[in-house]
VEXVEXLO-688079 format. One record per residue (C-alpha): residue number from 1; residue in three letters; x, y, z. Coordinates in Angstrom, 1 decimal, m for minus. Example, Ala and Ser with C-alpha at 12.3 -4.5 7.8 and 13.67 -1.06 7.14 Angstrom:
<atoms>
<atom nr="1" rest="ALA" xx="12.3" yy="m4.5" zz="7.8"/>
<atom nr="2" rest="SER" xx="13.7" yy="m1.1" zz="7.1"/>
</atoms>
This chain:
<atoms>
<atom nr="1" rest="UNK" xx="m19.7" yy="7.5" zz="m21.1"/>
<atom nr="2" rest="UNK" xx="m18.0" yy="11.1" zz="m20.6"/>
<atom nr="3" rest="UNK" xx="m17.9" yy="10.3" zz="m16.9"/>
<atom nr="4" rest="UNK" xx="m15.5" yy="7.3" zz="m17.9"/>
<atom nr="5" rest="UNK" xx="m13.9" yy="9.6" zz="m20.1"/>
<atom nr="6" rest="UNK" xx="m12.6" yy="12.2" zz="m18.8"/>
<atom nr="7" rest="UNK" xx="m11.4" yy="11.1" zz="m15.5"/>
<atom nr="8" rest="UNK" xx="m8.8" yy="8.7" zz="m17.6"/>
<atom nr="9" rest="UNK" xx="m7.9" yy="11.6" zz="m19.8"/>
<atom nr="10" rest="UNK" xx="m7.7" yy="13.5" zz="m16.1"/>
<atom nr="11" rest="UNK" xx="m5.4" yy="11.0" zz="m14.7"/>
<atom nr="12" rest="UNK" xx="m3.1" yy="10.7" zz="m18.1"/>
<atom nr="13" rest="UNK" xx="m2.0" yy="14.6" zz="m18.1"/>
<atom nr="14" rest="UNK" xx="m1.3" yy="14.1" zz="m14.0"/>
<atom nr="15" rest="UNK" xx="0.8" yy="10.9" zz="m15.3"/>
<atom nr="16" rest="UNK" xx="2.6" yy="12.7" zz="m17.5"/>
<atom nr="17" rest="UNK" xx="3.6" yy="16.0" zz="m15.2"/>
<atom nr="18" rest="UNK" xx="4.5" yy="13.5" zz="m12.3"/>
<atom nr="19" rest="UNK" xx="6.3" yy="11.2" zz="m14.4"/>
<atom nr="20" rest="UNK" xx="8.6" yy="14.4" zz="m15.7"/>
<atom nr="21" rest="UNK" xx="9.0" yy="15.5" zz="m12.0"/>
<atom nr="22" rest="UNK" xx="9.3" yy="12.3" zz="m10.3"/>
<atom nr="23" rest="UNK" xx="11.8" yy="10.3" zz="m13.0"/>
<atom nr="24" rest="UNK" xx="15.0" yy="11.7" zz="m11.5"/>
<atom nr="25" rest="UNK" xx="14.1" yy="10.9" zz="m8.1"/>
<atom nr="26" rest="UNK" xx="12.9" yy="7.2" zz="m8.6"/>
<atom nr="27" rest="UNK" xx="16.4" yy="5.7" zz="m7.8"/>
<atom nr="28" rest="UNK" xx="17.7" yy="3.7" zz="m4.7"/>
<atom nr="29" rest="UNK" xx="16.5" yy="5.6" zz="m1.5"/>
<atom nr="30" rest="UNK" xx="13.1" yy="3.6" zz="m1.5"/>
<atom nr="31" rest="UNK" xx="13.7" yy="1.0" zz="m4.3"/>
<atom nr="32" rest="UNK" xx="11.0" yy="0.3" zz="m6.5"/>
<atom nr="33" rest="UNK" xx="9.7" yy="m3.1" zz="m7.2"/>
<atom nr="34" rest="UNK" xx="8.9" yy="m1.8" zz="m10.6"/>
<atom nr="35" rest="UNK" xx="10.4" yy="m1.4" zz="m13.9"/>
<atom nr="36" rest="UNK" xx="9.2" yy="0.8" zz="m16.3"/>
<atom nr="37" rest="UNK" xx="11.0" yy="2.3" zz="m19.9"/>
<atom nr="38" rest="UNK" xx="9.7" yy="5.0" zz="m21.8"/>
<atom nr="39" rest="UNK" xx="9.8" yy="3.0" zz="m25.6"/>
<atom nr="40" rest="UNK" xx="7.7" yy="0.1" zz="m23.9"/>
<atom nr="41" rest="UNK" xx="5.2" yy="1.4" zz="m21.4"/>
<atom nr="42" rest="UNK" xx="4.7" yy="5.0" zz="m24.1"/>
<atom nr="43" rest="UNK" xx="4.0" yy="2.6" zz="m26.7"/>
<atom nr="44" rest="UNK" xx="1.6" yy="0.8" zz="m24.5"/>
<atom nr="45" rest="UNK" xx="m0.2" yy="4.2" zz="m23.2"/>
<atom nr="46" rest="UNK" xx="m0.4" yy="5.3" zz="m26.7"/>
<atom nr="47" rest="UNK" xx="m2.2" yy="2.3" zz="m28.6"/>
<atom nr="48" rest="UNK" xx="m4.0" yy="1.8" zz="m25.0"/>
<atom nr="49" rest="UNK" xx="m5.7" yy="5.1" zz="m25.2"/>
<atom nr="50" rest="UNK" xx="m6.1" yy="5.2" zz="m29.4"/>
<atom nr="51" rest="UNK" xx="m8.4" yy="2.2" zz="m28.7"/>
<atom nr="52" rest="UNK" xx="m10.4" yy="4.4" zz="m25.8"/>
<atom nr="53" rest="UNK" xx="m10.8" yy="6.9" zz="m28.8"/>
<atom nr="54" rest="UNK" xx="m12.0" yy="4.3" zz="m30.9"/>
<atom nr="55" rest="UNK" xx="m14.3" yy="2.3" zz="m28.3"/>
<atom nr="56" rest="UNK" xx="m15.8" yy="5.6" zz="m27.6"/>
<atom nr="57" rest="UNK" xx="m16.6" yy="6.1" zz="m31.1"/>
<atom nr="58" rest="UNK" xx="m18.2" yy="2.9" zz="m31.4"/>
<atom nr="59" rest="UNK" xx="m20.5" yy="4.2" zz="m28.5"/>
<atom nr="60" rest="UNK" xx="m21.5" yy="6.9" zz="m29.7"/>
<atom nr="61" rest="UNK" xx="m22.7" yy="5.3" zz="m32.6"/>
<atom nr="62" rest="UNK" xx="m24.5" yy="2.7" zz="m31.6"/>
<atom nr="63" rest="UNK" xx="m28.1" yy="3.1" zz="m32.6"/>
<atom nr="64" rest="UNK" xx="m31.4" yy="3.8" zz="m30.5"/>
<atom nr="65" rest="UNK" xx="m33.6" yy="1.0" zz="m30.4"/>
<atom nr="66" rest="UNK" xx="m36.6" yy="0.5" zz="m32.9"/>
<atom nr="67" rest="UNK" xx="m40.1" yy="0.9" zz="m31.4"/>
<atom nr="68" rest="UNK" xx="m41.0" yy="m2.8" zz="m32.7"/>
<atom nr="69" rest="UNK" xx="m37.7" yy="m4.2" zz="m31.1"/>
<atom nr="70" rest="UNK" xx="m39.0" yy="m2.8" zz="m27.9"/>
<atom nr="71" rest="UNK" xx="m42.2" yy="m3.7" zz="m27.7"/>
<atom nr="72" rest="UNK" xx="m40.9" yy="m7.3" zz="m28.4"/>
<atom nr="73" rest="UNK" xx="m38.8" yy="m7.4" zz="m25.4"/>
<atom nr="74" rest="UNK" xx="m39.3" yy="m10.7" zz="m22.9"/>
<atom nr="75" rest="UNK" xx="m38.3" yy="m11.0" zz="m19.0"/>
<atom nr="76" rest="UNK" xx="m38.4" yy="m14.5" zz="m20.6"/>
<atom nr="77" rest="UNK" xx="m35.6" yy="m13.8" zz="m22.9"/>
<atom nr="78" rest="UNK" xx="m33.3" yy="m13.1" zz="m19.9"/>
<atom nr="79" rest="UNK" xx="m30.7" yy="m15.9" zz="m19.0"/>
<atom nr="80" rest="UNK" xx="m32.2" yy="m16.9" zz="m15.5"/>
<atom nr="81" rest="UNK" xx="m29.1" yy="m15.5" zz="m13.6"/>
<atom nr="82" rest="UNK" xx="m30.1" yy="m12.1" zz="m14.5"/>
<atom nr="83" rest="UNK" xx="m34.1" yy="m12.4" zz="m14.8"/>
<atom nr="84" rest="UNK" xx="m34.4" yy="m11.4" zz="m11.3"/>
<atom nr="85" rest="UNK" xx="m32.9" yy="m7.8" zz="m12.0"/>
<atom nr="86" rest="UNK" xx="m34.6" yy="m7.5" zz="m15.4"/>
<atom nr="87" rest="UNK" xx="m37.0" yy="m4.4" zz="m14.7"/>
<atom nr="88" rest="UNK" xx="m34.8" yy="m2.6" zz="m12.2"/>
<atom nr="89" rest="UNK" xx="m34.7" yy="1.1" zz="m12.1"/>
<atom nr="90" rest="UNK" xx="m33.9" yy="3.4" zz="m9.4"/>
<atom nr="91" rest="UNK" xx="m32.3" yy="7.4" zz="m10.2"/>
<atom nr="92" rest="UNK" xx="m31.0" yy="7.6" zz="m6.6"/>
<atom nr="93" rest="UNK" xx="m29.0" yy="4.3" zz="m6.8"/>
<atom nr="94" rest="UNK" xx="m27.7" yy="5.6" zz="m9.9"/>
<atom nr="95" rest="UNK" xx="m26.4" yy="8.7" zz="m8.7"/>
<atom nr="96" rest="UNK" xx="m25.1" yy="7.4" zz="m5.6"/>
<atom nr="97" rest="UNK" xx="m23.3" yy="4.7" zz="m7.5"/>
<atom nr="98" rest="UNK" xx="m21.2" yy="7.5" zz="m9.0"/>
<atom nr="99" rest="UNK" xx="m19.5" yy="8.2" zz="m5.2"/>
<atom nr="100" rest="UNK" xx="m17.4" yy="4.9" zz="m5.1"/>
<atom nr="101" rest="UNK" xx="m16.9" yy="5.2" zz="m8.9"/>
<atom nr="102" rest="UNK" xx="m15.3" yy="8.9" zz="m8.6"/>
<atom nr="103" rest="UNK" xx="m13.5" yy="8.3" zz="m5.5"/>
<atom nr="104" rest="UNK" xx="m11.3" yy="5.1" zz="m6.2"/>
<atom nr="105" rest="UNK" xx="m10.0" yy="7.1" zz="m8.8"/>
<atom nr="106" rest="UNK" xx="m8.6" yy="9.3" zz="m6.3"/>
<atom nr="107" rest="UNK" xx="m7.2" yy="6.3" zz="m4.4"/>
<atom nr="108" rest="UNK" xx="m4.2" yy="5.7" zz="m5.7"/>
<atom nr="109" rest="UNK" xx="m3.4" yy="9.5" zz="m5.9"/>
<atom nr="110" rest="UNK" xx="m3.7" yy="10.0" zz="m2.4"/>
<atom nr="111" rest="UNK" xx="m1.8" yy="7.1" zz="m1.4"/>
<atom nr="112" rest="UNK" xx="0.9" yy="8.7" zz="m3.5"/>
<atom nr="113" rest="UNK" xx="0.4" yy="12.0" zz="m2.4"/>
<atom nr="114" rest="UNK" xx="0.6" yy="10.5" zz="1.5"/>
<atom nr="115" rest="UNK" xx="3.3" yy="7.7" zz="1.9"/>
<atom nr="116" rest="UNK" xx="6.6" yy="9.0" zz="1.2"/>
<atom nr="117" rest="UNK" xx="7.9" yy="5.5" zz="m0.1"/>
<atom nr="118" rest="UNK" xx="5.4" yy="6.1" zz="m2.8"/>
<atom nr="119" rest="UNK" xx="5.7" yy="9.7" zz="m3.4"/>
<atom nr="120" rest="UNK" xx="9.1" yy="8.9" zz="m4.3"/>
<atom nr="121" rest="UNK" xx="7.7" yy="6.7" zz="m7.1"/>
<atom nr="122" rest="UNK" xx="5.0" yy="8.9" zz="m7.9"/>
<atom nr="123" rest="UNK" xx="5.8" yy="9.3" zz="m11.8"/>
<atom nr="124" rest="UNK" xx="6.2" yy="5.0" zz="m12.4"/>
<atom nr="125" rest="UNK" xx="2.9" yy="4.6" zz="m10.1"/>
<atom nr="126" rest="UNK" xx="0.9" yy="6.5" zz="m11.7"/>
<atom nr="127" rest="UNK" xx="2.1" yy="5.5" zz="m15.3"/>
<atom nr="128" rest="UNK" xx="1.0" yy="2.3" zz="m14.1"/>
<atom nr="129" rest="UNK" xx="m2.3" yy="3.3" zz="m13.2"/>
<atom nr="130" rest="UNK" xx="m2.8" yy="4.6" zz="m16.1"/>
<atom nr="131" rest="UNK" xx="m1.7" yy="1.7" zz="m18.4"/>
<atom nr="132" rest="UNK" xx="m4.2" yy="0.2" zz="m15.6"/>
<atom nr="133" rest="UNK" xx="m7.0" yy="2.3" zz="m16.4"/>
<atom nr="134" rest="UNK" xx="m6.8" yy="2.5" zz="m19.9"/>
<atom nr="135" rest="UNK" xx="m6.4" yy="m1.4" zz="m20.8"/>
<atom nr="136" rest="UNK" xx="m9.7" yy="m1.8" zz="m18.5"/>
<atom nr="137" rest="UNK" xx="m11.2" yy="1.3" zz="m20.6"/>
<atom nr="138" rest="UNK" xx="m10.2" yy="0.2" zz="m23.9"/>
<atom nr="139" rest="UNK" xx="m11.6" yy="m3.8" zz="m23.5"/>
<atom nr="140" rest="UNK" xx="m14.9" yy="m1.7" zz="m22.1"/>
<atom nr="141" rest="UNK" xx="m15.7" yy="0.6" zz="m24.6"/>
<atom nr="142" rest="UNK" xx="m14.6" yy="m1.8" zz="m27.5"/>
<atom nr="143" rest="UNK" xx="m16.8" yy="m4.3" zz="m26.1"/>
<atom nr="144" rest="UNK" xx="m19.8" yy="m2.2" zz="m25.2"/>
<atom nr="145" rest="UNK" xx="m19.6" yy="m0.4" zz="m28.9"/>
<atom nr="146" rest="UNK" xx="m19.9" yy="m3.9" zz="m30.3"/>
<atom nr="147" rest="UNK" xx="m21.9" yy="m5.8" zz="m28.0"/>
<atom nr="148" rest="UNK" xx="m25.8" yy="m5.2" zz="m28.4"/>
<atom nr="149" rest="UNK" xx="m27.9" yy="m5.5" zz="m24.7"/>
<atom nr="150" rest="UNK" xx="m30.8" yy="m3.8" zz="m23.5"/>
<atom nr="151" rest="UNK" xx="m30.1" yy="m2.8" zz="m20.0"/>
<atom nr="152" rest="UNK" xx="m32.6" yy="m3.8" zz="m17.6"/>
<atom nr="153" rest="UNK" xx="m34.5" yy="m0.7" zz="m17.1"/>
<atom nr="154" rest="UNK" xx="m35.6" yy="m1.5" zz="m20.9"/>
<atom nr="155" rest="UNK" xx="m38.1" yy="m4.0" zz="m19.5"/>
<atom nr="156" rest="UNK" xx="m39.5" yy="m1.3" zz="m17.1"/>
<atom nr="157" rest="UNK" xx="m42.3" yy="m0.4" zz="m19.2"/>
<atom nr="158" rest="UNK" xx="m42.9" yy="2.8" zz="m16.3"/>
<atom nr="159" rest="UNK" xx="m39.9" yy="4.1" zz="m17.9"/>
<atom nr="160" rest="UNK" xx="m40.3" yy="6.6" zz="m19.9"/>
<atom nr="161" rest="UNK" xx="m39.8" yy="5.4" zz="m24.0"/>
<atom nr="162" rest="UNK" xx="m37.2" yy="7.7" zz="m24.8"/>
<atom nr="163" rest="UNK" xx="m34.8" yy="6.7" zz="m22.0"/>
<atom nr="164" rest="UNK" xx="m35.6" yy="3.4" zz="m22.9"/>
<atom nr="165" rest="UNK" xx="m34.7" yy="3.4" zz="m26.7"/>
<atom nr="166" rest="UNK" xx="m31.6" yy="5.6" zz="m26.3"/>
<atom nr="167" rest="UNK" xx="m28.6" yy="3.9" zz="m28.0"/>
<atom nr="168" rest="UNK" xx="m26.8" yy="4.2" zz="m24.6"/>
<atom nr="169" rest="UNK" xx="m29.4" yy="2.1" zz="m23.0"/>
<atom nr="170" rest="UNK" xx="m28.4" yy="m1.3" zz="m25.4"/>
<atom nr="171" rest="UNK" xx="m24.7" yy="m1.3" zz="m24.2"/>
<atom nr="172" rest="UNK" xx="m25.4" yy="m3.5" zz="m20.9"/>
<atom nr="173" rest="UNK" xx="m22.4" yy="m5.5" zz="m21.7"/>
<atom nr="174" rest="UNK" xx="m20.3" yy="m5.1" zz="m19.6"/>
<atom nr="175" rest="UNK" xx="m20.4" yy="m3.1" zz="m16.4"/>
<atom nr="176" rest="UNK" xx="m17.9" yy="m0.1" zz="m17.3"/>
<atom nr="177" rest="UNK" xx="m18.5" yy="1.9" zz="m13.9"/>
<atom nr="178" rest="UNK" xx="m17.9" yy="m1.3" zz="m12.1"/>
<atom nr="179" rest="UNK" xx="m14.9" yy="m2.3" zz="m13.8"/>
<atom nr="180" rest="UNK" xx="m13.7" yy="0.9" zz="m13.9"/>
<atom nr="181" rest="UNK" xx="m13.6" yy="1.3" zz="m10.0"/>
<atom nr="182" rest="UNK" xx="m12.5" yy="m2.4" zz="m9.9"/>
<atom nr="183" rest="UNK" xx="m9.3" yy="m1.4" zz="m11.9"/>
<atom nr="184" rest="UNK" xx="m8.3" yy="1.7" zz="m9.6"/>
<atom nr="185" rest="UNK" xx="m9.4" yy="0.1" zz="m6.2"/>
<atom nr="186" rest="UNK" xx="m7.4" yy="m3.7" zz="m6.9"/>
<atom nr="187" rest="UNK" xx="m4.2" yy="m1.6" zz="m8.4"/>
<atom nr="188" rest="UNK" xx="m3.9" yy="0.2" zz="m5.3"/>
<atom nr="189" rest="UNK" xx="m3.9" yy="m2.6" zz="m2.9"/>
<atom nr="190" rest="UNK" xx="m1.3" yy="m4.4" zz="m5.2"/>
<atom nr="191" rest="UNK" xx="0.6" yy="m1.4" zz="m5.0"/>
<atom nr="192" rest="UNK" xx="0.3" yy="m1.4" zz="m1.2"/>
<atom nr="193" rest="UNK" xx="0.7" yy="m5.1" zz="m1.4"/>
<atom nr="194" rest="UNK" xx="4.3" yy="m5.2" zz="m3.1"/>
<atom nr="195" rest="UNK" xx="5.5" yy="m1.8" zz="m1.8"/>
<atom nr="196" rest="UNK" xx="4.9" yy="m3.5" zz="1.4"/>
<atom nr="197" rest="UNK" xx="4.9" yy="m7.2" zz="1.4"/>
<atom nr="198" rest="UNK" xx="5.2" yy="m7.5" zz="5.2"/>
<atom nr="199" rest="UNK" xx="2.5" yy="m5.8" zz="6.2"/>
<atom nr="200" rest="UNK" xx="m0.4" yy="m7.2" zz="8.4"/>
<atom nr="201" rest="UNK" xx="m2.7" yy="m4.6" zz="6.6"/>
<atom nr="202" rest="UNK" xx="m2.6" yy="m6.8" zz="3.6"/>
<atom nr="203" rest="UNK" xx="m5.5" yy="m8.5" zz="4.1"/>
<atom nr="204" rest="UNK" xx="m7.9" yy="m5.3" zz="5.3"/>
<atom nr="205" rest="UNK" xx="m6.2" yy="m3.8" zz="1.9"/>
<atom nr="206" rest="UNK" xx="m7.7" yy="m6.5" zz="m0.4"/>
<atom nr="207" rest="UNK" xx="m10.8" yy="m7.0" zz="1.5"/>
<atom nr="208" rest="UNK" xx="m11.3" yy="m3.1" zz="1.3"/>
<atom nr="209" rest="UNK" xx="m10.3" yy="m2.9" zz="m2.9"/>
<atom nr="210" rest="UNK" xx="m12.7" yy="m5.9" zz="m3.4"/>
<atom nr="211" rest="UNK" xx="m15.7" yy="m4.6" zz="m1.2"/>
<atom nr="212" rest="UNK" xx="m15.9" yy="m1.2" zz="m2.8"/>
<atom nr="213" rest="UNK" xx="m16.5" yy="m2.4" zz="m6.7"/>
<atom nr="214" rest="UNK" xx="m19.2" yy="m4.5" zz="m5.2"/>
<atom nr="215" rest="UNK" xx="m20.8" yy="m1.9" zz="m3.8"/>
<atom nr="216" rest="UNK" xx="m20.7" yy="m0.4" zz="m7.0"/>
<atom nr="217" rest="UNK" xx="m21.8" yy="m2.9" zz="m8.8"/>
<atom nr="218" rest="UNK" xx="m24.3" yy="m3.4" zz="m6.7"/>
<atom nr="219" rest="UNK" xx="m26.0" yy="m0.1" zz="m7.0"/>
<atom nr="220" rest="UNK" xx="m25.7" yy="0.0" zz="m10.7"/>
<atom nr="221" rest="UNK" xx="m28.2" yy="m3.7" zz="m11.4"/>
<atom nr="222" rest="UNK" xx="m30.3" yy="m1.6" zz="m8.9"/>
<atom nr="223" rest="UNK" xx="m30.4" yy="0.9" zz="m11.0"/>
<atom nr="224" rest="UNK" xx="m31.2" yy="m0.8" zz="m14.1"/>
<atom nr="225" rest="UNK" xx="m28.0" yy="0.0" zz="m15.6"/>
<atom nr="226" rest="UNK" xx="m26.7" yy="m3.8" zz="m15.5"/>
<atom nr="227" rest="UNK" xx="m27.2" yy="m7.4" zz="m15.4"/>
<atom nr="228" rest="UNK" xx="m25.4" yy="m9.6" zz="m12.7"/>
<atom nr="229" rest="UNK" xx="m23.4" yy="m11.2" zz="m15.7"/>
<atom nr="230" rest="UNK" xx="m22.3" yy="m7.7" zz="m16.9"/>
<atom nr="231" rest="UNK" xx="m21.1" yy="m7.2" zz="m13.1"/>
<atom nr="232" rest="UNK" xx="m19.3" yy="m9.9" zz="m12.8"/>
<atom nr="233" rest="UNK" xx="m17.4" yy="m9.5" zz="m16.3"/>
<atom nr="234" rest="UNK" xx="m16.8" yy="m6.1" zz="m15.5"/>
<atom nr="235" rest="UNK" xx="m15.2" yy="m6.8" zz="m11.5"/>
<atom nr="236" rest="UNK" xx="m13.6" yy="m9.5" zz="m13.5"/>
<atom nr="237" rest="UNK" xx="m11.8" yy="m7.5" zz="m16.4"/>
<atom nr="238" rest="UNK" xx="m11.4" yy="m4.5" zz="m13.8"/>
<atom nr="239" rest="UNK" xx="m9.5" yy="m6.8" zz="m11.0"/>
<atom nr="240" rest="UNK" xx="m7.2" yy="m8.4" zz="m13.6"/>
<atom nr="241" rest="UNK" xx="m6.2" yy="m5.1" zz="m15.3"/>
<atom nr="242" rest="UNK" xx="m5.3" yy="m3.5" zz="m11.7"/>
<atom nr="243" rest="UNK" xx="m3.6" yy="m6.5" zz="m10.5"/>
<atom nr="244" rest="UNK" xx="m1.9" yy="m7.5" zz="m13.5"/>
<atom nr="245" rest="UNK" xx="m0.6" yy="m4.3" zz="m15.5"/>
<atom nr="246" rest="UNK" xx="2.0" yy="m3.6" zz="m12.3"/>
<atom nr="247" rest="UNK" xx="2.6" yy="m7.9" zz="m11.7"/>
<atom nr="248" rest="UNK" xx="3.7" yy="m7.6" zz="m15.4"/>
<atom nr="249" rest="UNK" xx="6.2" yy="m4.9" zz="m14.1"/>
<atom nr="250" rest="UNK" xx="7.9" yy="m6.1" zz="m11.4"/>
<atom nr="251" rest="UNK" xx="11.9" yy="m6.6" zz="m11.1"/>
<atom nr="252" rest="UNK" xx="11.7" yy="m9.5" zz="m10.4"/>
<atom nr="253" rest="UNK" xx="10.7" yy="m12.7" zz="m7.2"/>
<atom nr="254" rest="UNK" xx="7.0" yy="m12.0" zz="m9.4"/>
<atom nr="255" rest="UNK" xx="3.8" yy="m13.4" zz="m7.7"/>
<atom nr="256" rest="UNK" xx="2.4" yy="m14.6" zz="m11.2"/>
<atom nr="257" rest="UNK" xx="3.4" yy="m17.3" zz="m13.0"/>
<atom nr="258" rest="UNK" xx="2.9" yy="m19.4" zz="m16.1"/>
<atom nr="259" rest="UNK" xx="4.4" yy="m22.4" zz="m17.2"/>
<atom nr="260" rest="UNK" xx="3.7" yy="m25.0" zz="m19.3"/>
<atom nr="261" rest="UNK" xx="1.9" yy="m28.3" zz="m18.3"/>
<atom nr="262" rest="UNK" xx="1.2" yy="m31.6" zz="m18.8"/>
<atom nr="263" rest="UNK" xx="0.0" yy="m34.9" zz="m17.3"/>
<atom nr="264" rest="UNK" xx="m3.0" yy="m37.6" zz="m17.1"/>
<atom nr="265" rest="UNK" xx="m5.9" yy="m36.9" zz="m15.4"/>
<atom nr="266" rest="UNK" xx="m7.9" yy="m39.1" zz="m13.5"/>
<atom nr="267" rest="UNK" xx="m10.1" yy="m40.6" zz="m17.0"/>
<atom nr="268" rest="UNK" xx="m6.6" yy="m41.7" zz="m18.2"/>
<atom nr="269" rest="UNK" xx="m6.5" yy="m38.6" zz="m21.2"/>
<atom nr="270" rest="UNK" xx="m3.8" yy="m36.7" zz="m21.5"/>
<atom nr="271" rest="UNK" xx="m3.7" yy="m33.4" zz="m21.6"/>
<atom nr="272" rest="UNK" xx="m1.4" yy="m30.3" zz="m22.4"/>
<atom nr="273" rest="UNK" xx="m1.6" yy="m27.1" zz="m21.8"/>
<atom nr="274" rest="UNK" xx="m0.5" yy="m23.2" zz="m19.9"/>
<atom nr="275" rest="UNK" xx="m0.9" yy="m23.0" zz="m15.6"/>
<atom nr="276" rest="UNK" xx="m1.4" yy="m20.4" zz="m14.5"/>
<atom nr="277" rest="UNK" xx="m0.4" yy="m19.0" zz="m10.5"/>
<atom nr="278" rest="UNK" xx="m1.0" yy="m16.4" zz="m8.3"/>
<atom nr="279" rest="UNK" xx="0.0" yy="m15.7" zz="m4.9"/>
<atom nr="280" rest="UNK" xx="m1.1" yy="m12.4" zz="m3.0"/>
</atoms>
């Protein structure tokens, strides 16, 4: 859980030195498709990160699991899309998984630190990223500090007890290293994406930001550390923070959209309801 941490605590305190150095030079050179205010998006940062501190606390909390609960455990309690990984464990997939996870953090940074158009945005960009970061970090370690789930390896009976009792070993739900590098990897290419709308990199962009939390999630049910489910709801939560926290911050000619519906469908009910559009 520190490994999730820190890094967003890292990223905050570079937010808030760029954001001071960088605010007088966001103006017209290299306009910005953003908008950004100090009362809204401070606001935001602040109860954003006051919910890390308290999903954090809730996950520390949480409480090892009893012997009897253990021992009780089934294979055949496992929904069958994630039976197959029930039992995984592997220490080198876990440690390698930690490689993509750390590095799409540093992503975005470089891409600031290497494209002037962005540099000149630096301080908005990475306020963004971290609003980003910490609305994916906050639904994680809420949920995981409430949700009881053994991880996988907790079927492994060649696992050592200990590691399988271990209070951090019941918050399966969801994947946080997956969403987590989802978040950082899908708000970069959106950055790319509306920084430069023309570009035929586009599509090598996206392809790249959704490959890498794969991987990730990947290595981590091979590990033991999650479920298929808890992958897929983490990439999920991750993507739509990283795409949506800058969407919701653009000037204007914005690429989501929701609007009210209504109409028949083909049993003759009507029906009533919110659309929902996105165009990359």
């Amino acid at each position: 859980m520190n490994r999730f941490i820190f890094p967003l605590i890292f990223i905050f305190c570079i937010s808030i030195t760029t954001q001071s150095q960088n605010f007088s030079q966001d103006q017209d050179i290299d306009p910005s498709p953003y908008k950004t205010s100090w009362a809204v998006d401070g606001t935001y940062l602040g109860v954003s990160l006051g919910l890390n501190v308290l999903g954090f606390k809730l996950v520390q909390d949480k409480e090892a699991l009893s012997l009897e609960k253990m021992n009780d455990l089934s294979e055949e309690d496992v929904p069958r899309i994630d039976r197959f990984i029930a039992g995984n464990y592997s220490e080198n997939a876990d440690d390698i998984s930690y490689y993509p996870f750390y590095g799409s953090f540093a992503v975005p940074v470089v891409m600031m630190l290497t494209d002037s158009k962005l540099r000149t945005h630096a301080g908005q960009i990475s306020v963004l990223f971290v609003e980003s970061m910490a609305t994916t970090g906050a639904l994680f370690t809420i949920t995981a500090g409430l949700v009881d789930r053994p991880r996988p390896l907790v079927y492994n009976t060649s696992v050592p007890e200990d590691l399988r009792r271990e209070g951090g070993a019941q918050r399966s739900f969801f994947a946080g290293h997956t969403a987590a590098t989802a978040s950082a990897t899908f708000f970069a290419a959106k950055i790319y994406n509306d920084f430069y709308p023309d570009s035929a990199l586009k599509p090598y962009v996206w392809t790249a930001a959704a490959a890498v939390p794969a991987w990730v999630a990947y290595l981590r049910s091979k590990a033991g550390k999650h479920f298929l489910t808890d992958n897929i709801v983490g990439y999920a939560v991750g993507a739509a923070s990283g795409i949506l926290i800058p969407e919701f911050h653009k000037i204007e000619d914005s690429d989501f959209r929701m609007s009210p519906t209504m109409g028949v469908d083909i049993r003759g009910y009507e029906y009533q309801g919110l659309s929902f559009q996105y165009s990359f």
